[in-house]
C-alpha positions, 0 to 999 in steps of 0.5 A: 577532522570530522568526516564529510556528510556526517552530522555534527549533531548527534540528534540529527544523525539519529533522527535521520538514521531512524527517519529518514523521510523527516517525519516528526516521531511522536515523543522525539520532539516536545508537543505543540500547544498551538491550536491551530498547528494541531487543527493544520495537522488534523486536517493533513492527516485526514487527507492522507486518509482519505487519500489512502482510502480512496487508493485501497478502493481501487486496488479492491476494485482491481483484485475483483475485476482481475477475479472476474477476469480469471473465472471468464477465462476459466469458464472459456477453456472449460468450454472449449476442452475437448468432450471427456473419455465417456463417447471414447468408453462407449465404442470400447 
């Protein structure tokens, strides 16, 4: 009796236990030879990349106004501590 769930495939239980978004793993499958196949993934990937891309510029963006953030917050508080001991020093 084969247990409930599991693949009566081994490739599939390995491929699943190594990948389990289904990506295809370079080496796992034979190549394409279909151009267009190849051009259709091209095109996936550089959306991908794009897409990535465009999402980093945002989390630099974020870091950056963040930094800003802190050194405005910073210079406020500096602003508005109280004088150092100098005055206190000249009555003594």
């Amino acid at each position: 009796m084969a247990e409930a769930g599991f693949p009566k495939d081994f490739f599939e239980f390995m491929q699943k236990a190594w990948n389990p978004l289904s990506f295809p793993l370079p080496g796992m499958i034979t190549p394409t030879v279909n151009i267009e196949e190849i051009e259709k993934k091209i095109g996936e990937l550089k959306t991908v990349e794009a897409w990535l891309t465009m999402n980093t510029g945002f989390v630099q963006m974020t870091i950056q106004t963040l930094e800003m953030q802190k050194a405005a917050l910073e210079s406020l508080r500096s602003g508005n501590a109280p004088p150092a001991t100098p005055a206190a020093d000249a009555k003594g």
